[in-house]
C-alpha positions in Angstrom: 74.4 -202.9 -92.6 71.2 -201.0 -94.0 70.2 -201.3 -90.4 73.1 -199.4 -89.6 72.4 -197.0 -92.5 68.8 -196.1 -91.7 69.6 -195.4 -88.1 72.4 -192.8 -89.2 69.8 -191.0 -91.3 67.5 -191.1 -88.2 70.3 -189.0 -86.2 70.0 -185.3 -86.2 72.8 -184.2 -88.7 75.9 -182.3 -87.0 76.3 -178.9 -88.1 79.2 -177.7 -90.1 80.6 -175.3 -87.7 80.7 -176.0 -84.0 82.7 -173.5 -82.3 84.1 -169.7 -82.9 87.3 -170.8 -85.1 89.6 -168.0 -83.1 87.5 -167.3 -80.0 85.6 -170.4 -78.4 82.7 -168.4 -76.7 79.1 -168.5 -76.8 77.5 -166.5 -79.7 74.2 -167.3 -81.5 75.8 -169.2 -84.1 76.5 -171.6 -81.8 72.7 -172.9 -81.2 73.0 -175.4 -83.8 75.6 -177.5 -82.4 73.9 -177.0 -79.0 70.3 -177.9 -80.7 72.2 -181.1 -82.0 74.2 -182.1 -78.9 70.5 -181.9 -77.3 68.9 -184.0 -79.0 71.8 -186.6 -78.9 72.2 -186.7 -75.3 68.7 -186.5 -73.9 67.4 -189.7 -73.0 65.1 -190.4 -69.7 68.5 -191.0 -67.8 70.2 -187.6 -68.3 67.0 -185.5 -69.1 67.9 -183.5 -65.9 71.4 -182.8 -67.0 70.2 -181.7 -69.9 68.0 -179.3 -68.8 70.6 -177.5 -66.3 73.2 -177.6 -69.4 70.4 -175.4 -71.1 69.7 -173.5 -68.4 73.5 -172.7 -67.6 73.7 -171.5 -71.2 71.0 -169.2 -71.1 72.5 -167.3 -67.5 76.2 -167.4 -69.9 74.4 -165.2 -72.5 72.6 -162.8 -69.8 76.4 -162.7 -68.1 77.5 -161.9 -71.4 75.3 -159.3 -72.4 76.3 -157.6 -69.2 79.5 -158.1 -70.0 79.0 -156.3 -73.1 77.1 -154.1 -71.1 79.8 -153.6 -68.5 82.6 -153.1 -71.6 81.1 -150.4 -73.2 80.2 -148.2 -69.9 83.9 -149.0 -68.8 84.9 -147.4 -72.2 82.6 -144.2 -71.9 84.2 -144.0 -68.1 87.4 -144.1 -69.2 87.0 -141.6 -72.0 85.3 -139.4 -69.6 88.3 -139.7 -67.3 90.3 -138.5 -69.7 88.7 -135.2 -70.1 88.3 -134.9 -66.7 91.9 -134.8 -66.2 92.2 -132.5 -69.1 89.8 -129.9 -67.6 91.7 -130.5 -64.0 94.7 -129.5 -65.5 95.1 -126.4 -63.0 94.8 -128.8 -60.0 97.7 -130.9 -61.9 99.8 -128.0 -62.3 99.6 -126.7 -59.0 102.0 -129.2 -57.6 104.2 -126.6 -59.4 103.6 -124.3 -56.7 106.4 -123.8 -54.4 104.4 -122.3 -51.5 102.5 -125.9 -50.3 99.7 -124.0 -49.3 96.0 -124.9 -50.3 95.0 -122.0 -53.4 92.7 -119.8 -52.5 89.3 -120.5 -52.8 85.2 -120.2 -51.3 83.3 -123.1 -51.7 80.3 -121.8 -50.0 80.1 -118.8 -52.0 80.5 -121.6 -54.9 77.3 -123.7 -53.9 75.5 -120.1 -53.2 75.6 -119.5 -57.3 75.3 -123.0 -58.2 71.9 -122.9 -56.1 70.3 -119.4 -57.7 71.1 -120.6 -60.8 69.0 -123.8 -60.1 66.1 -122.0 -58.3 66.3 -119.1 -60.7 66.1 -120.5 -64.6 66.5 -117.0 -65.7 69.6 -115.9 -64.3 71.2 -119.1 -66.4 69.9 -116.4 -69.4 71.7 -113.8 -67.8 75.7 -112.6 -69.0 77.1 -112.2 -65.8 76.2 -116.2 -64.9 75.9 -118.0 -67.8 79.3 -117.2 -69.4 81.7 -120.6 -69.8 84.3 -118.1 -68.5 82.4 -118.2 -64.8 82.8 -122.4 -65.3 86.8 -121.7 -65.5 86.9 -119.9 -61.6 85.0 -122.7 -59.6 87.6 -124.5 -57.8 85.9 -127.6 -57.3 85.7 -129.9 -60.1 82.3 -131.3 -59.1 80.9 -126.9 -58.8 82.2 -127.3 -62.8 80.6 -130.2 -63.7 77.3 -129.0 -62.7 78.0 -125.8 -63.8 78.2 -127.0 -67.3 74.7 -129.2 -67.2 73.0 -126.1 -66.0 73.7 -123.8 -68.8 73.3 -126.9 -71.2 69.4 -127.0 -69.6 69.8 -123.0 -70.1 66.3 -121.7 -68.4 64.6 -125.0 -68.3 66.9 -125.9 -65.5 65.0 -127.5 -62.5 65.7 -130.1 -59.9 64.0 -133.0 -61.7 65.7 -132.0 -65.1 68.9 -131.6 -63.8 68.8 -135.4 -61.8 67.7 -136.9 -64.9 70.5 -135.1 -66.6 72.8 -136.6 -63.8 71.5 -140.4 -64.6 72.1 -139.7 -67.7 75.6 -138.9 -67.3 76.1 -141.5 -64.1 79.0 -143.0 -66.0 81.1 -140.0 -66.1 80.7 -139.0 -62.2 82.7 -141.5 -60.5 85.4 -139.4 -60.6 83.1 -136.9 -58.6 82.0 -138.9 -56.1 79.2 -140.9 -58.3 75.3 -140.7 -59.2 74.1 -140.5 -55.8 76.5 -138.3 -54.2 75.8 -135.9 -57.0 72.0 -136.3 -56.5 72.8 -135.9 -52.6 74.8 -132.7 -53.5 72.1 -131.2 -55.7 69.5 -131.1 -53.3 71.6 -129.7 -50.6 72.2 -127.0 -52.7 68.2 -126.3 -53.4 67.1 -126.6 -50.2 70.3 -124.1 -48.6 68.9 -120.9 -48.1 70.3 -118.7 -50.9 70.9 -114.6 -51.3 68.5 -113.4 -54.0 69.9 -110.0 -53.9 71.3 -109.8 -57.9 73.7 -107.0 -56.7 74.8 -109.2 -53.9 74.9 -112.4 -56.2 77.4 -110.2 -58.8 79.6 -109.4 -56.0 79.9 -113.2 -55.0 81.0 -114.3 -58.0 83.2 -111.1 -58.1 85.0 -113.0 -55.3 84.7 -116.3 -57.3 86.5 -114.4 -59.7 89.4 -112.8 -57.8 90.3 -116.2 -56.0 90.2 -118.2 -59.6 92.3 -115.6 -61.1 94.8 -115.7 -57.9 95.5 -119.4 -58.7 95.8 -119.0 -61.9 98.5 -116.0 -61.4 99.7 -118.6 -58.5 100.0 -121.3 -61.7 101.5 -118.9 -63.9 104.2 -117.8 -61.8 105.1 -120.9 -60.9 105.3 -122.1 -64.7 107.9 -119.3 -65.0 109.4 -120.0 -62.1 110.2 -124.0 -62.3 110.8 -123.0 -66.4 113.7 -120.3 -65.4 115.4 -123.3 -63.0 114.9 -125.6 -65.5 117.8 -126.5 -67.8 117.2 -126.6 -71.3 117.8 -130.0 -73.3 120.3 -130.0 -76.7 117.6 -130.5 -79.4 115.6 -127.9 -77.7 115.4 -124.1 -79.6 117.1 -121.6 -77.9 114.7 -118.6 -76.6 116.3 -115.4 -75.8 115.4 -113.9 -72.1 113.1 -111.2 -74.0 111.2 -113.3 -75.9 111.0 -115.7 -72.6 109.4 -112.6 -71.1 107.2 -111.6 -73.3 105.2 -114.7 -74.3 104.9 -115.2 -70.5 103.9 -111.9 -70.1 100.9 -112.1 -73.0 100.2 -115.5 -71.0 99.6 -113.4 -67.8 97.7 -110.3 -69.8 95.2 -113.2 -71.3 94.3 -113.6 -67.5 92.4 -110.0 -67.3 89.1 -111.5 -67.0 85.4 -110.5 -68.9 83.7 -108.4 -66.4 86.6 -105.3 -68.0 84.9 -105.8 -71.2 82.7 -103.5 -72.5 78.9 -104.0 -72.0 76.9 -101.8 -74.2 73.4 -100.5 -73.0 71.6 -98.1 -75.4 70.0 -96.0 -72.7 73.3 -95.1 -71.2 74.6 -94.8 -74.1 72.2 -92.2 -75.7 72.6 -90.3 -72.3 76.1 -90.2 -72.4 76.5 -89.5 -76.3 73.9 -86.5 -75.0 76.2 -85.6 -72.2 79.1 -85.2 -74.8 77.1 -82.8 -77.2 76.0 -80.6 -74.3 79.6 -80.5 -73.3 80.8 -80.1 -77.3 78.9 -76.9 -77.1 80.1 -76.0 -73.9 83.3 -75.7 -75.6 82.3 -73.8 -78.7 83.1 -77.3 -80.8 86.7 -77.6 -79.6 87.4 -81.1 -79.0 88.1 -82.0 -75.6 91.9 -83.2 -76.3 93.5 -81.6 -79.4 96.4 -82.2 -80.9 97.6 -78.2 -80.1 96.7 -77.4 -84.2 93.0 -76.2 -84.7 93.7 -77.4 -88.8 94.7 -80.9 -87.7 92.0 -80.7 -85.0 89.3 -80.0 -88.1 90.6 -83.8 -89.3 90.6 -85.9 -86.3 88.5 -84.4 -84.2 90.9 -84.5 -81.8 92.4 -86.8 -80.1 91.3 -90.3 -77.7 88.8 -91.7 -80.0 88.9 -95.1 -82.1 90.9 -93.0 -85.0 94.0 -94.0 -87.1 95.5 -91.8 -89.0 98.6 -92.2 -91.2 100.8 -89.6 -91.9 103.3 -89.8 -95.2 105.9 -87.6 -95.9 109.2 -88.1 -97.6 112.7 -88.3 -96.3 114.1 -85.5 -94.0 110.4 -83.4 -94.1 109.5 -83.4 -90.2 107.0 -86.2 -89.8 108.7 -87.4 -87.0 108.9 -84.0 -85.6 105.3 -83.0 -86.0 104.4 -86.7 -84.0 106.8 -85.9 -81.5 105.4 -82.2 -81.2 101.7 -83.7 -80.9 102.5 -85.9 -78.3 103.9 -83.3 -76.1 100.4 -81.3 -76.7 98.6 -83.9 -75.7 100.6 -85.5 -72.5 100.8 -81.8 -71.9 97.0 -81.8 -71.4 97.4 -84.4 -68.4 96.8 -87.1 -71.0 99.2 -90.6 -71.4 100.8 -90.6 -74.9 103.0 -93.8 -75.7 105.5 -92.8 -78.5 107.2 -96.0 -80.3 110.2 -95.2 -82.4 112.0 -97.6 -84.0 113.6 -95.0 -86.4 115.1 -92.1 -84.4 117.1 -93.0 -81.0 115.5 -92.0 -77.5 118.6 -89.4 -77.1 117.6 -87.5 -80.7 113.8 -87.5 -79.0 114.6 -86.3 -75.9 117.0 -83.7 -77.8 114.4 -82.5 -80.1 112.0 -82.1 -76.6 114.7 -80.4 -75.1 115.2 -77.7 -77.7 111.7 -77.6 -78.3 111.3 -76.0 -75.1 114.1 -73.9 -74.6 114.9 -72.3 -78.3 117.8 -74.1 -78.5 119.8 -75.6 -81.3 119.2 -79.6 -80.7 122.7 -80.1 -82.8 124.3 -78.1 -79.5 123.1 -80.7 -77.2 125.1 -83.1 -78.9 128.6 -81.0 -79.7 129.6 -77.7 -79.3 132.9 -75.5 -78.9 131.5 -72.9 -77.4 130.5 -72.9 -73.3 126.7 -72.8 -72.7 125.9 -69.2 -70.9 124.2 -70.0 -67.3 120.9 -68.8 -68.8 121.0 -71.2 -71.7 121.8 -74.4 -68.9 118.9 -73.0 -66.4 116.8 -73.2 -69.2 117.9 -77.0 -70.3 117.3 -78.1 -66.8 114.2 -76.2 -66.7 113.1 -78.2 -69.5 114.5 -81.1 -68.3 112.2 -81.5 -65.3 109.2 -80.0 -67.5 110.3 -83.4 -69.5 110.3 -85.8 -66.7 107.0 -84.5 -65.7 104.9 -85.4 -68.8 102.8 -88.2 -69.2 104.5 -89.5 -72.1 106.5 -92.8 -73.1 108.6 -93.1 -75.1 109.7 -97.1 -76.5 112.2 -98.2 -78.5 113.7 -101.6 -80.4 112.9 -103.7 -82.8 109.1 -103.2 -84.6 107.4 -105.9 -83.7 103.4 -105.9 -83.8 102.6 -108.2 -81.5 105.1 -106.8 -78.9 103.6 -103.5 -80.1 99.7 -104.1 -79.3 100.5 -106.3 -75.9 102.7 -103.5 -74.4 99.5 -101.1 -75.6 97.0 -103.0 -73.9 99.2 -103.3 -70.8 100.1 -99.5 -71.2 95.6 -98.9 -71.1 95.5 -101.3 -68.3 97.7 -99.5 -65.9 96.9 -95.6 -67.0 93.2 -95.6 -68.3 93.5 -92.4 -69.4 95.9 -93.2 -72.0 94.9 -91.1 -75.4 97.3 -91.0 -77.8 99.6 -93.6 -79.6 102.5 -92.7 -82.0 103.9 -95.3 -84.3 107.3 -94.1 -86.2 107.1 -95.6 -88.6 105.4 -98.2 -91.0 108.1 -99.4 -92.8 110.2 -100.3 -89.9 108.5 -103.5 -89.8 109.5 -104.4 -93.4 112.7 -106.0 -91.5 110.7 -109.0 -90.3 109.2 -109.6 -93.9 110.8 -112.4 -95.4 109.6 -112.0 -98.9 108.8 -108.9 -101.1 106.2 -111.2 -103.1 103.8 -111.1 -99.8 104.8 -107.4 -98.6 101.9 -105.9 -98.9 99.6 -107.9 -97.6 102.0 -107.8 -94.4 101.4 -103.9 -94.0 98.1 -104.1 -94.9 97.8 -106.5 -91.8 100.3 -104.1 -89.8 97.1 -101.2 -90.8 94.4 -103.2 -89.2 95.8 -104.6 -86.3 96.2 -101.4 -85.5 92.8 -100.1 -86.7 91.7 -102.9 -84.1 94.2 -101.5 -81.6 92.5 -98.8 -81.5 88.9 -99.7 -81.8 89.3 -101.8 -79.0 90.6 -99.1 -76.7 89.1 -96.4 -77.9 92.2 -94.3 -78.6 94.2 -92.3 -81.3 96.7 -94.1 -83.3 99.0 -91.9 -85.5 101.3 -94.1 -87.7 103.9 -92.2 -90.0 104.9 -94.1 -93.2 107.3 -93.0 -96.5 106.3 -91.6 -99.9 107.1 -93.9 -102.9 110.1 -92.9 -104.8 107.5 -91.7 -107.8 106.8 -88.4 -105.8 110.1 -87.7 -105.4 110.4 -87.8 -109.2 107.7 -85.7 -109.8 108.7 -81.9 -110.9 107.0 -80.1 -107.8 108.2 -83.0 -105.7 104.1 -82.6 -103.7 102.2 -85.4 -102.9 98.7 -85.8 -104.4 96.4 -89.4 -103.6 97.0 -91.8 -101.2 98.3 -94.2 -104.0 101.5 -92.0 -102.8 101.9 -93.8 -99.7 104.4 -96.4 -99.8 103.3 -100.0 -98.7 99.6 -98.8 -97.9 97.7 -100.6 -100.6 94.0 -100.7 -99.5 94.8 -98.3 -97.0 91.8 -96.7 -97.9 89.7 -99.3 -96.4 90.9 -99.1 -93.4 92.5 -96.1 -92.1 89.8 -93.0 -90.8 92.4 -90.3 -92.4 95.6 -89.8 -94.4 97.5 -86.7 -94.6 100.9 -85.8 -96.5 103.4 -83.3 -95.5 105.1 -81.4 -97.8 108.0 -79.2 -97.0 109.6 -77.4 -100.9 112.3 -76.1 -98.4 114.3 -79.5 -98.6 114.3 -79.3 -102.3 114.5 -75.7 -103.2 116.9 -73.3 -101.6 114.5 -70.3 -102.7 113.7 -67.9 -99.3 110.1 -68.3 -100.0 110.3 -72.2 -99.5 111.8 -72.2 -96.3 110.4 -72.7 -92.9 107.0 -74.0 -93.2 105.0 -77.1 -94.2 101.9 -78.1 -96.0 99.9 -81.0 -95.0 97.7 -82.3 -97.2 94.7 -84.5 -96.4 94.6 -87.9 -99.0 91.6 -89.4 -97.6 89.2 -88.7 -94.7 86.1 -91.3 -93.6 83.8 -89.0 -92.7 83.9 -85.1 -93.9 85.3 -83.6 -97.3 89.0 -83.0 -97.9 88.3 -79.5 -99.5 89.6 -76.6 -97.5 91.1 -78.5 -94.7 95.0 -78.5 -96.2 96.7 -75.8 -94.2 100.2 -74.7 -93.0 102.4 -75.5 -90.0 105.7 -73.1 -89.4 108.7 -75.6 -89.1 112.0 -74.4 -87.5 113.8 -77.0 -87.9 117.2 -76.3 -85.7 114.6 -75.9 -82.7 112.0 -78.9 -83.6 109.3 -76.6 -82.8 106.3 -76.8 -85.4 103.7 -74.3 -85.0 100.5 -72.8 -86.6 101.0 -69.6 -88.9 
C-alpha cells in the first residue's frame, strides 16, 4: 500500500483544467495537460509517437495563427467591400437607366491623368487635379481608387511610394482585380507616353468632366423617371407634383460642377478693378447700370454688384411701385431683372407696367364704362409689345426661400447677365413661421441668405419690408432709424443699405402733401447718410415715379 502511495507521488500531478470548458481548441493554457500527458506516455516504446503528437501540435498552432491571421484580413476585406459598394453606388444605380446602353465614358483619357499625376508630384498640388470632386468623374472604380492614394501621397507621389501604398492596402483590392494587377496597372500607366501640355491636360479632364456629369444627368433622370412610374405605398407621405419637382430640380442644379466657380487671382484682379476705374471716369462717375434715379444711384452705386438693400415703407406708400419702376430701368438697359411678388398679383404688375407707359389710368385696365379712343388702345398695345420685350421676370406663389435662391441661381445660370433681383416683400414669409417666439430669428435668416444670394452672384437684391405699427402712431407719421423696420432686428449687420419711403399724401389731404415721396436712408455700409435723402414725384393713378 505505501508502495502504491509513493509511486503516486512519483507521477507528474494532472492539472486542474484540461480543456477550453465551452470551446475544446488548442490555446496556451492547454500546455499543462499536454506537458503531463507527455510525461505519462513516453516510454522507449511510444517515444516516436510522442514526438509526432508534439510536432502535430506545434503545425495546429502555426495553422491557427494563420487562421487568426486569415480572420482578421477576411474582416478588413469585407469592410472594405462594403465601401466599395457604397462609393460604386452610380454603377448600382444605373441599372435604372432605361436606355441599356454603356454611359459615356474615356478611359484612355482616364489613365492619361492618372499617369501626369504620377510622373508630375506637383500637379497633385495643383486645384484643377487634386480636387476630390475630379475623383467623383472617373468611371472606373479602379482610376478612383488610385486617384485617392495619389492625393493622400500629395507631391511625394512616386512609383515606389505608391506600390508600397498598394501592399499596404492589398486587402482592399480584390474587388479591383488584386495587388498585382494593380501593380501591373500602375506601371503601364508610367511607362505610356503622356501629354505634358498643362493646357491640353485641363481640357482632358474637361472631357472627364462632361462624360461624369452626363451619367450622372443619365442617373438623375432616370431616378425621376422610375420614381414618377412608381406607385407610392399607404404609410408613405404624400408629396405634391411641385414639391416632387423641385427637390429633383435642386438635385440636378447640385450637378453644376467646380470649374464655374470662381478662382480669384490678384493680378487680374488689380487689372480689372483698374479697368473699371478707367471706365468709372469714362463715365463722369455714373455707374454703369442705374436704377434710372441719380439720388438712389448716390446709395447703391448702382446696380449688379453684391448689394442688398431693404426698402421699408408703410401700407399703401408705393414701395412696390418704386421696385417695380426700378426694374423696368434696369431690364430697360438690356439687363435681366427677376421680380418675385408674393404680394401683388402678376395682372396688378403688368397693369401698373402698362399704365406706366402709356399715361393711363391702371384702375381702367381693369373696369371702365366708357370705350377706349383708338389712340388710347394703340398706345396699350404699343406698350404691350414694349412689355414683352424687356428682360424682366416676373414670379409669383408662395414665399419660400429655398425655392426663392434655387430658381435665382438657375435664373444666373441660364442669363449671366442677370443684375437685379426684387423681393416683395419680407413679411410674406411670416406664413411658414410656425411660432412668433422664434420670428425673428427666422427673418434674420430670410436677410442673410439673401445677403449670400447675392454675394455669391454678384448681384443687386432689393427686398421691401413694413414699418412697425409705432411709426404709424407717431404724430408726423415719418420714419426715423432702422429700429422702424418691422421684423429686421440685427438688420444692421447685415444688409449694405436701408431706406424708408415716406409719402404725408396718404395721411394728410393738404395740396402740398400730395404727389411726391421722400426716401430716407436708415443705414448705409459704406458712405454717410447726410444729404443723400431726396424726393421722387409719385402719380399714383399712372404708377410712374419720377425724379423732381
Amino acid at each position: 500500500m505505501e508502495e502504491n502511495n509513493k509511486e503516486d507521488e512519483d507521477m507528474p500531478k494532472e492539472p486542474e483544467r484540461l480543456f477550453h470548458p465551452d470551446e475544446p481548441e488548442l490555446t496556451s493554457e492547454d500546455d499543462p495537460y499536454y506537458e503531463y500527458s507527455e510525461e505519462i506516455l513516453r516510454t522507449p516504446d511510444n517515444e516516436e509517437l510522442v514526438d509526432e503528437n508534439v510536432r502535430l501540435r506545434s503545425q495546429i498552432r502555426i495553422i491557427r495563427r494563420e487562421y487568426k491571421q486569415l480572420e482578421k484580413s477576411f474582416t478588413i476585406e469585407r469592410r472594405e467591400r462594403e465601401r466599395l459598394q457604397k462609393r460604386s453606388e452610380p454603377q448600382r444605380l444605373e441599372e435604372l437607366m432605361f436606355l441599356k446602353k454603356t454611359p459615356p465614358h474615356d478611359g484612355m483619357i482616364e489613365e492619361s491623368i492618372l499617369g501626369n499625376l504620377i510622373k508630375n508630384p506637383k500637379l497633385a498640388g495643383q486645384i484643377d487635379f487634386s480636387q476630390p470632386y475630379l475623383n467623383t468623374l472617373f468611371y472606373y472604380e479602379k482610376n478612383k481608387h488610385l486617384h485617392t492614394m495619389i492625393m493622400k501621397l500629395g507631391e511625394k507621389v512616386s512609383v515606389n511610394h505608391l506600390i508600397n501604398k498598394i501592399k499596404r492596402e492589398r486587402w482592399y483590392l480584390e474587388e479591383l482585380g488584386g495587388y498585382k494587377s494593380m501593380v501591373e496597372f500602375v506601371n503601364k500607366l508610367v511607362e505610356t507616353e503622356t501629354i505634358t501640355d498643362p493646357q491640353i491636360m485641363l481640357e482632358n479632364m474637361q472631357i472627364i468632366e462632361k462624360y461624369g456629369l452626363f451619367r450622372q444627368c443619365i442617373i438623375a433622370a432616370s431616378k425621376i423617371i422610375y420614381q414618377s412610374y412608381e406607385q407610392k405605398a399607404d404609410n408613405e407621405p404624400i408629396v405634391s407634383v411641385p414639391e416632387f419637382i423641385r427637390d429633383h430640380s435642386k438635385a440636378i442644379l447640385e450637378l453644376i460642377p467646380y470649374r464655374f466657380r470662381v478662382h480669384r487671382d490678384l493680378r487680374t484682379d488689380v487689372t480689372q478693378t483698374y479697368e473699371e476705374i478707367k471706365e468709372l471716369i469714362r463715365r463722369e462717375g455714373r455707374p454703369l447700370i442705374s436704377t434710372g434715379y441719380l439720388g438712389l444711384d448716390r446709395i447703391t452705386y448702382g446696380i449688379g454688384k453684391d448689394f442688398l438693400m431693404v426698402v421699408g415703407a408703410l401700407a399703401k406708400v408705393g414701395k412696390t411701385t418704386l421696385a417695380l419702376n426700378i426694374a423696368e430701368n434696369v431690364a430697360n438697359q438690356g439687363k435681366h431683372v427677376v421680380f418675385y411678388s408674393y404680394n401683388t398679383s402678376y395682372t396688378d404688375l403688368i397693369h401698373k407696367l402698362i399704365a406706366r407707359n402709356t399715361d393711363i389710368d391702371s384702375s381702367l385696365l381693369k373696369y371702365h364704362e366708357k370705350s377706349f379712343s383708338a389712340t388710347r388702345q394703340r398706345k396699350i398695345k404699343k406698350a404691350t409689345e414694349y412689355i414683352k420685350k424687356l428682360p424682366l421676370k416676373i414670379e409669383s406663389g408662395r414665399a419660400d426661400l429655398e425655392h426663392l435662391i434655387d430658381r435665382t441661381k438657375n435664373l444666373k445660370r441660364l442669363y449671366p447677365d442677370l443684375s437685379l433681383v426684387v423681393v416683395d416683400e419680407l413679411q410674406s414669409f411670416g406664413i411658414s413661421v410656425d411660432s412668433k417666439k422664434h420670428k425673428p430669428n427666422v427673418f434674420y435668416n430670410i436677410l442673410l441668405n439673401l445677403k449670400q444670394m447675392s454675394k455669391e452672384l454678384n448681384i443687386t437684391t432689393i427686398l421691401n419690408a413694413q414699418l412697425k405699427q409705432d411709426v404709424d402712431a407717431r404724430k408726423d407719421k415719418k420714419p426715423m432709424s432702422l429700429t422702424d423696420l418691422a421684423d429686421c432686428k440685427g438688420a444692421g449687420d447685415v444688409v449694405d443699405a436701408a431706406i424708408a419711403l415716406y409719402a404725408p399724401g396718404i395721411h394728410w389731404e393738404d395740396e402740398k402733401y400730395q404727389g411726391w415721396m421722400s426716401v430716407i436712408p436708415l443705414a448705409l455700409r459704406v458712405g454717410e447718410k447726410k444729404g443723400k435723402q431726396f424726393r421722387l414725384a409719385y402719380d399714383k393713378v399712372t404708377s410712374s415715379i419720377t425724379e423732381i
